[in-house]
MOPAC internal coordinates of N, CA, C and O (Angstrom, degrees):
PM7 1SCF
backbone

  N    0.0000 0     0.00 0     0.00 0    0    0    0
  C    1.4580 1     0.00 0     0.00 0    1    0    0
  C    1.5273 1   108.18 1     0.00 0    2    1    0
  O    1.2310 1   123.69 1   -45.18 1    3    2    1
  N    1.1926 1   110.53 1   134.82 1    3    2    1
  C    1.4129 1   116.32 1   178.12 1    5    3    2
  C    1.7115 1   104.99 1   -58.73 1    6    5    3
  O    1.2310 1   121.89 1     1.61 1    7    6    5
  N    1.4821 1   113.99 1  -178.39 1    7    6    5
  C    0.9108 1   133.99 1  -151.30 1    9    7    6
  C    1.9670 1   100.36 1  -120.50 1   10    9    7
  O    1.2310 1   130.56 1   152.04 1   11   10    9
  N    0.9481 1    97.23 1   -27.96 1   11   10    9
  C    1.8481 1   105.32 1   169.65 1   13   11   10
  C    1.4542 1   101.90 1   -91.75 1   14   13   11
  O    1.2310 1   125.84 1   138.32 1   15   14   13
  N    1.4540 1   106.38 1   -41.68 1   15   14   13
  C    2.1929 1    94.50 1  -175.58 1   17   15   14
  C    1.4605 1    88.47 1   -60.32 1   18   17   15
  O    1.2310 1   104.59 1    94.76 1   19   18   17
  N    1.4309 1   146.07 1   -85.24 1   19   18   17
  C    1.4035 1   152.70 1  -171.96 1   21   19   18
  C    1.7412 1    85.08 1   -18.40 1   22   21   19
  O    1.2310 1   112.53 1    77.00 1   23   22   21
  N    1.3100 1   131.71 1  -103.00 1   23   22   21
  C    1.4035 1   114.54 1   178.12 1   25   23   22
  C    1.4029 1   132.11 1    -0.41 1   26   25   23
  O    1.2310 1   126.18 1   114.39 1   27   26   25
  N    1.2239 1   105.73 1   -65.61 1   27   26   25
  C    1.4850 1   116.00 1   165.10 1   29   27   26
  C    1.2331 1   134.86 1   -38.29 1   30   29   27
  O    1.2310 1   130.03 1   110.66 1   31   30   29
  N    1.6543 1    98.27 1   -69.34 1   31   30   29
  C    1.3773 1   118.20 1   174.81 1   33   31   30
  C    1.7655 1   113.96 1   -43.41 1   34   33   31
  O    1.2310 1   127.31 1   140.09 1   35   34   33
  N    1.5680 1   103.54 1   -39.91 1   35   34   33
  C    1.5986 1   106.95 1  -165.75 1   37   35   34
  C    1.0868 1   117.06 1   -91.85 1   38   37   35
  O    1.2310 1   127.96 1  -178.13 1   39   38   37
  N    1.9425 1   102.29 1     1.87 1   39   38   37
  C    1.6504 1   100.04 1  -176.21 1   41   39   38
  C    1.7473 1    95.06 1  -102.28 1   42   41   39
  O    1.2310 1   125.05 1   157.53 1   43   42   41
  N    0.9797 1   107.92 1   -22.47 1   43   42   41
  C    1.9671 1   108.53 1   174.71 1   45   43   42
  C    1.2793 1   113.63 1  -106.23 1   46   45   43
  O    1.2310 1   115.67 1  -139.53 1   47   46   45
  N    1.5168 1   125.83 1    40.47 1   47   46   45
  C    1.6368 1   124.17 1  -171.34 1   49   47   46
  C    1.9599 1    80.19 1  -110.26 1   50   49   47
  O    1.2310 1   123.53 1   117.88 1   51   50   49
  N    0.7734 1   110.84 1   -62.12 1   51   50   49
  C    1.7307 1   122.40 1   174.88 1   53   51   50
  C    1.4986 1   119.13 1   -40.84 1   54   53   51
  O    1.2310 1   116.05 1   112.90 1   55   54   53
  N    1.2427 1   125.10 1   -67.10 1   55   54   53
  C    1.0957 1   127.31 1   159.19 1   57   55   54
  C    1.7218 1   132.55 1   -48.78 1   58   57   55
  O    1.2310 1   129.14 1   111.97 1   59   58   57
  N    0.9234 1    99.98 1   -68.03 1   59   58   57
  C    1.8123 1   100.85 1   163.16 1   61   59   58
  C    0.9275 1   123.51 1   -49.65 1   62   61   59
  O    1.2310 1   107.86 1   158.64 1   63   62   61
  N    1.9045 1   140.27 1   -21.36 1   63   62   61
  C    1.2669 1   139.76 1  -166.21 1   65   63   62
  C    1.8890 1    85.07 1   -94.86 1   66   65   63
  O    1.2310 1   123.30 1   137.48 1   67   66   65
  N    1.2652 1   111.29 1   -42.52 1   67   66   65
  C    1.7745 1   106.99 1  -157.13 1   69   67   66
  C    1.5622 1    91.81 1   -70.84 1   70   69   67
  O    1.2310 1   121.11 1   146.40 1   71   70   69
  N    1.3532 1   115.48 1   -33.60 1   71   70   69
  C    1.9599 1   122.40 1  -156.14 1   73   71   70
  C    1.6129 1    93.12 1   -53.17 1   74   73   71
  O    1.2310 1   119.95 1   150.14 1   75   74   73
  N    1.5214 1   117.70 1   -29.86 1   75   74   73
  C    1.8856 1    99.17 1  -165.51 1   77   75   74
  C    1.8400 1    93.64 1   -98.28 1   78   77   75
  O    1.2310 1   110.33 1  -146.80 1   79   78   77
  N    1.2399 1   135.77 1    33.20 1   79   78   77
  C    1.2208 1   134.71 1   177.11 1   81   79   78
  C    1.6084 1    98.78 1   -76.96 1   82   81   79
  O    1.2310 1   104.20 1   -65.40 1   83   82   81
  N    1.1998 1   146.74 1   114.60 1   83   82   81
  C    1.8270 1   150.13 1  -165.93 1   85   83   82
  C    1.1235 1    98.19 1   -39.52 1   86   85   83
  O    1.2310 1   127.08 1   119.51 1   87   86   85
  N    1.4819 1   103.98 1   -60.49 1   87   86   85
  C    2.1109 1   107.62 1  -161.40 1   89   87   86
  C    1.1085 1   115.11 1   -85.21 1   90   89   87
  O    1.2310 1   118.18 1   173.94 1   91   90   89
  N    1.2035 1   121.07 1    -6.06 1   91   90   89
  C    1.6173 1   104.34 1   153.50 1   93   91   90
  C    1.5572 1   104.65 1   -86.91 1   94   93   91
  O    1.2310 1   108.96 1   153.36 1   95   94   93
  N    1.5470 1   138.28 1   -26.64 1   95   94   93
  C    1.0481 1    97.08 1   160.44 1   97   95   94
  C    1.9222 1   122.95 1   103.75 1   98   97   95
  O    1.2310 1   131.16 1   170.82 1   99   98   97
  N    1.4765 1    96.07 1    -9.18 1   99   98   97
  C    1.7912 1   115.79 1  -149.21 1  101   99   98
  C    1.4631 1    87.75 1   -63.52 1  102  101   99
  O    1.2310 1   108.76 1   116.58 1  103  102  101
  N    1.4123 1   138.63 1   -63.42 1  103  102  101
  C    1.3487 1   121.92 1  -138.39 1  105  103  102
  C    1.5031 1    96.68 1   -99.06 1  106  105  103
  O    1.2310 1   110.52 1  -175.98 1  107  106  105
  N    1.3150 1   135.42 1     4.02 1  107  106  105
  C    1.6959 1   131.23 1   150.77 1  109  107  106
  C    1.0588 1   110.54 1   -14.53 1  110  109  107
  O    1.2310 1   121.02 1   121.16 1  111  110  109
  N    1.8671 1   115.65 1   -58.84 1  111  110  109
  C    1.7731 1   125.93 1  -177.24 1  113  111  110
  C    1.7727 1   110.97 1   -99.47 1  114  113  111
  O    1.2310 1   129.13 1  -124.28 1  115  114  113
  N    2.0335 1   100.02 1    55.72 1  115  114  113
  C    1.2513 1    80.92 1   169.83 1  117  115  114
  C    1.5230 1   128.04 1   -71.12 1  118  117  115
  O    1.2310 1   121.61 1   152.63 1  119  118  117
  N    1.0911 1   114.52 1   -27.37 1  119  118  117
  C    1.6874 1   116.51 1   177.61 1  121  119  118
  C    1.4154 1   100.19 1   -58.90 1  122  121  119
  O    1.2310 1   107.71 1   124.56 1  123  122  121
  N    1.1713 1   140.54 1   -55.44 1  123  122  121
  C    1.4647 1   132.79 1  -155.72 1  125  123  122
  C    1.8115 1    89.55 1   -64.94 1  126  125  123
  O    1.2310 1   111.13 1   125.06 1  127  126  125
  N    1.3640 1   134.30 1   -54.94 1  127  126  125
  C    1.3559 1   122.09 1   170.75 1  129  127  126
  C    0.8773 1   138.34 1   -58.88 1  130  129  127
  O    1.2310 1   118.33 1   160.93 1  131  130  129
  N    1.6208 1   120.79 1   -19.07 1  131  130  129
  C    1.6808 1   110.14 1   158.59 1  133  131  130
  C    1.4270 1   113.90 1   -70.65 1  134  133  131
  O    1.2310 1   122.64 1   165.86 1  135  134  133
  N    1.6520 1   112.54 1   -14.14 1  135  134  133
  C    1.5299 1   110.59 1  -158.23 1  137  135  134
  C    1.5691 1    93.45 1   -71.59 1  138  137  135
  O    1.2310 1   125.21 1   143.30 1  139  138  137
  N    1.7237 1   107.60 1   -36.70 1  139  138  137
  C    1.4346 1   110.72 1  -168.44 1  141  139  138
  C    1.3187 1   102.21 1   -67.68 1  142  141  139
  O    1.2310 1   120.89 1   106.35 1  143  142  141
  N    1.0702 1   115.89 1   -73.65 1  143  142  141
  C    1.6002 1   119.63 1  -172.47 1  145  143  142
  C    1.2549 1   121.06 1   -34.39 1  146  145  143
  O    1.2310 1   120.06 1   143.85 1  147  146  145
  N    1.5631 1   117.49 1   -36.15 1  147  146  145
  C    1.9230 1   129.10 1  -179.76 1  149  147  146
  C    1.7914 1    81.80 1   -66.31 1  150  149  147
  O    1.2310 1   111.95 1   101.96 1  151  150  149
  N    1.1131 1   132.77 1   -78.04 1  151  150  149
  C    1.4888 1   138.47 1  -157.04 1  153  151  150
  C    1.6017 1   105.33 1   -55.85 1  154  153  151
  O    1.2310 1   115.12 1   147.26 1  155  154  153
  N    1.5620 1   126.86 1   -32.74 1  155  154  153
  C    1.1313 1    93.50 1   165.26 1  157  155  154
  C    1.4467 1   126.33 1   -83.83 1  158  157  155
  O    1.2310 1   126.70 1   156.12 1  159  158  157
  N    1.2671 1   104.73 1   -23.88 1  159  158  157
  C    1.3902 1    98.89 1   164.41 1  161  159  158
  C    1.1706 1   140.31 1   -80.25 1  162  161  159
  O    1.2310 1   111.58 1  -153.90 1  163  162  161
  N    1.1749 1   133.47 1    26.10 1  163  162  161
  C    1.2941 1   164.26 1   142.74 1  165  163  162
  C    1.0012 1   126.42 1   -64.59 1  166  165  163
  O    1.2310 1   126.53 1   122.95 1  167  166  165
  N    1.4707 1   105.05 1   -57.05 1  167  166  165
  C    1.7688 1   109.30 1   179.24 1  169  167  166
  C    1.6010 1   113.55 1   -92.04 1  170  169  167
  O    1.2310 1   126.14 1   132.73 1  171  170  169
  N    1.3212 1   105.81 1   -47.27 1  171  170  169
  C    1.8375 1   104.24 1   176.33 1  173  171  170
  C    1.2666 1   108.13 1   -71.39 1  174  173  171
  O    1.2310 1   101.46 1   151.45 1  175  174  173
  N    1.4403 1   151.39 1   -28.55 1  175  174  173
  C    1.2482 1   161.43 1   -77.29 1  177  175  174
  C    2.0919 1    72.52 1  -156.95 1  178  177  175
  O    1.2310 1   126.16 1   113.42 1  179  178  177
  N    1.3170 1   105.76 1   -66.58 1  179  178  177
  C    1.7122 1   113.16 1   177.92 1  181  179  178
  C    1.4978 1   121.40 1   -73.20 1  182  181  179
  O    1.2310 1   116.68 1   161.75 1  183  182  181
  N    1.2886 1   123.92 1   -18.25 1  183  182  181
  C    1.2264 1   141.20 1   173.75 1  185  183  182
  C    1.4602 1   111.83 1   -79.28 1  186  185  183
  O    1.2310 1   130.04 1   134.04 1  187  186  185
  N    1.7583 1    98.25 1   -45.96 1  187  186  185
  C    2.3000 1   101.86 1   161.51 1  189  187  186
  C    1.2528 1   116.24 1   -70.93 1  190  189  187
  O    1.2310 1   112.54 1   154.33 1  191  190  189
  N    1.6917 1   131.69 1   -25.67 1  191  190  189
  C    1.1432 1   112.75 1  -177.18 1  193  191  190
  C    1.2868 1   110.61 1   -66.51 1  194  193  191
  O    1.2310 1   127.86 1   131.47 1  195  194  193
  N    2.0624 1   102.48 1   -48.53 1  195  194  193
  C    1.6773 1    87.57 1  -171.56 1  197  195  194
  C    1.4648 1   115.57 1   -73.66 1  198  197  195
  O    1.2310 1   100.79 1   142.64 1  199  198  197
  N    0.8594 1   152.49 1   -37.36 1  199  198  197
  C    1.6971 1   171.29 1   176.41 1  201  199  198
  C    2.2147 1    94.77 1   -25.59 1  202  201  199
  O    1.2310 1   137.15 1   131.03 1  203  202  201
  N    1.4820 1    84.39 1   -48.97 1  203  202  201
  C    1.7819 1    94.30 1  -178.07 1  205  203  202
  C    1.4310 1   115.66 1   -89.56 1  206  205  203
  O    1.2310 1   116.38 1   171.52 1  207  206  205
  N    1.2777 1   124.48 1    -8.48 1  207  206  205
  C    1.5798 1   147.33 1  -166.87 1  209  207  206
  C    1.8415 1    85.89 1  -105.70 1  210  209  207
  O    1.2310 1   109.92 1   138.83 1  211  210  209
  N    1.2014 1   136.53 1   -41.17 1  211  210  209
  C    1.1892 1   131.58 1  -174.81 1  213  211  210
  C    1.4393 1   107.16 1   -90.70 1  214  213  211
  O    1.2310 1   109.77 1   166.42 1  215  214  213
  N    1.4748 1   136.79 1   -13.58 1  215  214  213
  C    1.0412 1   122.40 1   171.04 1  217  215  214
  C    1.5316 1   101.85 1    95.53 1  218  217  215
  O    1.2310 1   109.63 1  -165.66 1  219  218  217
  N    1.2073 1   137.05 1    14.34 1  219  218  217
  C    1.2135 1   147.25 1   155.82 1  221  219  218
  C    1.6716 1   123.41 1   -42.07 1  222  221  219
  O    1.2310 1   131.67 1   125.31 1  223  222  221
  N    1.6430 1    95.07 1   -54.69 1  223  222  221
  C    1.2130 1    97.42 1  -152.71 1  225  223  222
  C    1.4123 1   106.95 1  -146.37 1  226  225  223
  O    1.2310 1    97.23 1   -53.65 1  227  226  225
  N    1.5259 1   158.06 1   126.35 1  227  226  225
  C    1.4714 1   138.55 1   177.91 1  229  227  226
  C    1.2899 1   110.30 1  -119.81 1  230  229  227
  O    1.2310 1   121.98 1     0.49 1  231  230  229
  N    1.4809 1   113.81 1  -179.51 1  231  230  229
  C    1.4116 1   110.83 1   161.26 1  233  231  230
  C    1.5473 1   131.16 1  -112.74 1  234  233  231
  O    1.2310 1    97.40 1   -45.60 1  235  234  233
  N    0.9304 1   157.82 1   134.40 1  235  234  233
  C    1.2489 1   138.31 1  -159.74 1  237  235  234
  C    1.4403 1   104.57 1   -82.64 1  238  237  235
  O    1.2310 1   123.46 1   -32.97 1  239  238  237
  N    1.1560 1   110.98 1   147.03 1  239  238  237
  C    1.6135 1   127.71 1  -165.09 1  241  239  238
  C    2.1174 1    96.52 1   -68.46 1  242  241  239
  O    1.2310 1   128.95 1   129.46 1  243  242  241
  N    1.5986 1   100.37 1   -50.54 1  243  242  241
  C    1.3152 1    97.14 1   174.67 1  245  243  242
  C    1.5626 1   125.85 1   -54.24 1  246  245  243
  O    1.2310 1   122.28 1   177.28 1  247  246  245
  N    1.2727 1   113.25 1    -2.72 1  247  246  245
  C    1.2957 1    96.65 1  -175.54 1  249  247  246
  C    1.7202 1   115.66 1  -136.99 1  250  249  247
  O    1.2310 1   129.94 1  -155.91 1  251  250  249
  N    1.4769 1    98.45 1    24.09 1  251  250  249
  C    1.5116 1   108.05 1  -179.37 1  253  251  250
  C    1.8567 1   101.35 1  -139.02 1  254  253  251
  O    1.2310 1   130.99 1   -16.19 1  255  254  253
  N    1.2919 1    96.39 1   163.81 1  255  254  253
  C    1.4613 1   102.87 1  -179.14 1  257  255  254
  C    1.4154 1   107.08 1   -83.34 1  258  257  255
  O    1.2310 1   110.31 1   -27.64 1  259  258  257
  N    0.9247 1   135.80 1   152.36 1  259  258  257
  C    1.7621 1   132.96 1   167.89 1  261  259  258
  C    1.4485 1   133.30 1   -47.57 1  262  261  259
  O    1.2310 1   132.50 1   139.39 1  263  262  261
  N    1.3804 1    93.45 1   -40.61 1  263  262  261
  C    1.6584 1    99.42 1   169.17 1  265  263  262
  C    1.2268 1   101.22 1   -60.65 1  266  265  263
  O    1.2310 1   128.57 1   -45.85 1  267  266  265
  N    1.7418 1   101.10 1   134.15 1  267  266  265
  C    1.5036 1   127.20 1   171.20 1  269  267  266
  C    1.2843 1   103.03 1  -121.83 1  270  269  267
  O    1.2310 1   118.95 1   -21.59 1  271  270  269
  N    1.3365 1   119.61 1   158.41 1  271  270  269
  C    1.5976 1   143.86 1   172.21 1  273  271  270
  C    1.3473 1    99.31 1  -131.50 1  274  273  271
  O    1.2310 1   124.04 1   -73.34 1  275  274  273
  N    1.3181 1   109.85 1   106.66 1  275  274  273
  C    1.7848 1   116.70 1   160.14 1  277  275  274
  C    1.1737 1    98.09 1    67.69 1  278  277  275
  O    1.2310 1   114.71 1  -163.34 1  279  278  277
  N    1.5569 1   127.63 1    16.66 1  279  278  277
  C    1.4932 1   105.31 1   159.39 1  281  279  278
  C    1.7473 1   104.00 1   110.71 1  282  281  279
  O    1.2310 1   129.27 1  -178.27 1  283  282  281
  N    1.6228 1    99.75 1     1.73 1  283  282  281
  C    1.5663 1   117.05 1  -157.94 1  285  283  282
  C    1.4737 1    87.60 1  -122.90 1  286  285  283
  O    1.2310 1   124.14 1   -44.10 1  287  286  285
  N    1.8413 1   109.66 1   135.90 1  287  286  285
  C    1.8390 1   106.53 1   171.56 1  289  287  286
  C    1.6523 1   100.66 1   -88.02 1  290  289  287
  O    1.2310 1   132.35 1   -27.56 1  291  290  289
  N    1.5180 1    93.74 1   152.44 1  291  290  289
  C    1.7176 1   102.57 1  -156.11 1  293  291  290
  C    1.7529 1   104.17 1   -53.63 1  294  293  291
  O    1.2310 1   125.85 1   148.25 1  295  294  293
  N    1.4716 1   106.37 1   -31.75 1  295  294  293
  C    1.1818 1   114.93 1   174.17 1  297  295  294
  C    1.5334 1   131.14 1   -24.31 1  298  297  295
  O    1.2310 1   128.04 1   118.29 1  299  298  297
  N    2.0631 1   102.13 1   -61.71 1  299  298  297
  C    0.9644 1   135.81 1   161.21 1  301  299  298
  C    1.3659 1   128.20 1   -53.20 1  302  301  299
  O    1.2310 1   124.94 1   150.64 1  303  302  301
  N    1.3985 1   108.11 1   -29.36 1  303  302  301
  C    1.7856 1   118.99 1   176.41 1  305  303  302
  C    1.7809 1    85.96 1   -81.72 1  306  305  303
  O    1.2310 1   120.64 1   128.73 1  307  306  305
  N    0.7275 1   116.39 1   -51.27 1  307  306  305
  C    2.0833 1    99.49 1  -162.11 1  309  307  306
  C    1.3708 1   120.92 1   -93.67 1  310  309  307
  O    1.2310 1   130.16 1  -166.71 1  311  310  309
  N    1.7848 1    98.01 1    13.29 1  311  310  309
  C    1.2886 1    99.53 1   171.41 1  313  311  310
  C    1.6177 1   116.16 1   -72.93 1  314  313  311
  O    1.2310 1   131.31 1   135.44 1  315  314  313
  N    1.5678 1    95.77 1   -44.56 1  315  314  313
  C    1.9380 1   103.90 1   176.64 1  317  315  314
  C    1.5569 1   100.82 1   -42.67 1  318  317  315
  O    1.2310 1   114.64 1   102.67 1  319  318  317
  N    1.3200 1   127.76 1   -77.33 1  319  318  317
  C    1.3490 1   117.07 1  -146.28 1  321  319  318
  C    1.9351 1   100.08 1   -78.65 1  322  321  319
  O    1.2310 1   119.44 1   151.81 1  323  322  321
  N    1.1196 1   118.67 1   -28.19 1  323  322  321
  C    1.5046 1   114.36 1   178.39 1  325  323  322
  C    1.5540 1   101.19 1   -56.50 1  326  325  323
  O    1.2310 1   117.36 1   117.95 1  327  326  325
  N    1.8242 1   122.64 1   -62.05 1  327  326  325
  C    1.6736 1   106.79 1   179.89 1  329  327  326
  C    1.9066 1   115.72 1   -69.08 1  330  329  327
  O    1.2310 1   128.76 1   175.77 1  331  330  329
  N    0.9492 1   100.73 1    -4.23 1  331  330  329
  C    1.4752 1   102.26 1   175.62 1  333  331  330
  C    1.6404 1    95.87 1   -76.12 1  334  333  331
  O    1.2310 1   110.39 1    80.13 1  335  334  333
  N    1.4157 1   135.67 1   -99.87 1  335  334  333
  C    1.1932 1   130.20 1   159.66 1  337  335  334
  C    1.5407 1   131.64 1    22.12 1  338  337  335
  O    1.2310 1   135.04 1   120.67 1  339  338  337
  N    1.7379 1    88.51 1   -59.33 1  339  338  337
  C    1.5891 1    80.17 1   168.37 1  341  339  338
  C    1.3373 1   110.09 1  -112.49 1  342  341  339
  O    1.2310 1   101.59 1  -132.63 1  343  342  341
  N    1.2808 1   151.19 1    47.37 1  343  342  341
  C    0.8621 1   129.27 1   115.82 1  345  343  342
  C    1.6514 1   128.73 1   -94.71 1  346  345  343
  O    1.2310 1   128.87 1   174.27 1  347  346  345
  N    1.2785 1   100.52 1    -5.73 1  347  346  345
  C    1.7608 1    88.37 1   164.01 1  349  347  346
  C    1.5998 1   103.19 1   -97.00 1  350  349  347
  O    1.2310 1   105.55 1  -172.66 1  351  350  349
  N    1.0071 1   144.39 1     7.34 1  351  350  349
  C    1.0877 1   150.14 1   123.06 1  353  351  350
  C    1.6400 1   131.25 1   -31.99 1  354  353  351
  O    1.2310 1   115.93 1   136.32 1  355  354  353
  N    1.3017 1   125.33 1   -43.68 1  355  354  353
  C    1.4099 1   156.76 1   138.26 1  357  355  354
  C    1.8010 1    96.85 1   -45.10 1  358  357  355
  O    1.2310 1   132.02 1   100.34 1  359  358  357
  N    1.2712 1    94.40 1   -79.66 1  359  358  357
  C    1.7066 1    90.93 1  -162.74 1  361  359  358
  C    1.5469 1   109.45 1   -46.66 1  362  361  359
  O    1.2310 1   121.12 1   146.97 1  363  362  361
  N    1.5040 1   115.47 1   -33.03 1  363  362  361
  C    1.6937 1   106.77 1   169.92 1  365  363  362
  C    0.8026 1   129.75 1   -81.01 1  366  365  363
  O    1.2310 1   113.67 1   151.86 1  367  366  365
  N    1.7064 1   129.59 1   -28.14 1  367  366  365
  C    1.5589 1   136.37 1   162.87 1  369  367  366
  C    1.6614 1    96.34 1   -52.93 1  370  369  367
  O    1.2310 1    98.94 1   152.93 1  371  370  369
  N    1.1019 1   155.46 1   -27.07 1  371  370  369
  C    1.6265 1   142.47 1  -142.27 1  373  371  370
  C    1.2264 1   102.30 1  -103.48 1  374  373  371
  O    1.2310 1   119.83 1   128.51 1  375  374  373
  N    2.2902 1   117.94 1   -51.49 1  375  374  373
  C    1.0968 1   116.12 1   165.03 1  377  375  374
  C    1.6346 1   121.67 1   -68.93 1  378  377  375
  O    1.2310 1   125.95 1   143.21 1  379  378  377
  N    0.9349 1   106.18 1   -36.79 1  379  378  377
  C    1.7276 1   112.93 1   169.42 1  381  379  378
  C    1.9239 1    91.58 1   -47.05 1  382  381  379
  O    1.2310 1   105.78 1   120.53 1  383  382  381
  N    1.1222 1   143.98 1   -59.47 1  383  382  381
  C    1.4596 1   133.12 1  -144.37 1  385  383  382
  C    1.3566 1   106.13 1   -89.63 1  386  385  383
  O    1.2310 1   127.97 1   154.26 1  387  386  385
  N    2.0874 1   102.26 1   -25.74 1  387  386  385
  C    1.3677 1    88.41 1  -179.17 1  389  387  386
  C    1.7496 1   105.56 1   -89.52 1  390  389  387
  O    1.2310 1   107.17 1   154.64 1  391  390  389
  N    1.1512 1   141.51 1   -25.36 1  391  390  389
  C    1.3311 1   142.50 1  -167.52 1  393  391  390
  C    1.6602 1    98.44 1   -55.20 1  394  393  391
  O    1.2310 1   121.86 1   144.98 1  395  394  393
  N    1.9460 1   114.04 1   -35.02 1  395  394  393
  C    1.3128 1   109.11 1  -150.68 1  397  395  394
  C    1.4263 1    81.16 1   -92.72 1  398  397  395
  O    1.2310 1   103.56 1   161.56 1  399  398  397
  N    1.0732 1   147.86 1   -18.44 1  399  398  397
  C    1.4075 1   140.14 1  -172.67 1  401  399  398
  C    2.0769 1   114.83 1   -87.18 1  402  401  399
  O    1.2310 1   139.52 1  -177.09 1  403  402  401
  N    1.2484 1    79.75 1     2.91 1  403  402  401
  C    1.7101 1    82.06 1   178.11 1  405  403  402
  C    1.7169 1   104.73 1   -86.30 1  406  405  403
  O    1.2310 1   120.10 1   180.00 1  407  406  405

């Protein structure tokens, strides 16, 4: 296993297990989160292809799996919607903690 999926994996192992807890409530607005997640990956997702297509920026072979998408290591494709996730994930755990603390 690469060394960014392990990243990955450990930054959405936390979040996804708490998201099906009832009273917080998280996936009620699943459409509003795919809407987010499709849109960020859309725009950053097109902003990495060209950025890496221009010679900007690479990835090192040691630290990604081989499979590419568009020229992108898969790593890099599921990074957008995995840190997206958790941070609106964050943003609902915070109002969820402060509403219950009133």
């Amino acid at each position: 296993m690469s060394k960014y999926m392990i990243v990955l994996l450990l930054s959405l192992a936390v979040p996804l297990l708490i998201s099906f807890w009832p009273p917080l409530g998280f996936w009620r607005h699943w459409r509003a989160l795919l809407a987010s997640l499709g849109v960020v990956l859309l725009v950053f997702g097109a902003w990495d292809v060209y950025a890496t297509w221009r010679g900007h920026w690479h990835f090192d072979p040691a630290g990604v799996w081989g499979l590419r998408l568009i020229n992108l290591p898969l790593e890099e494709v599921l990074f957008f919607p995995v840190i997206t996730f958790c941070c609106l994930f964050t943003w609902e755990a915070v109002k969820y903690i402060k509403e219950w603390r009133r």
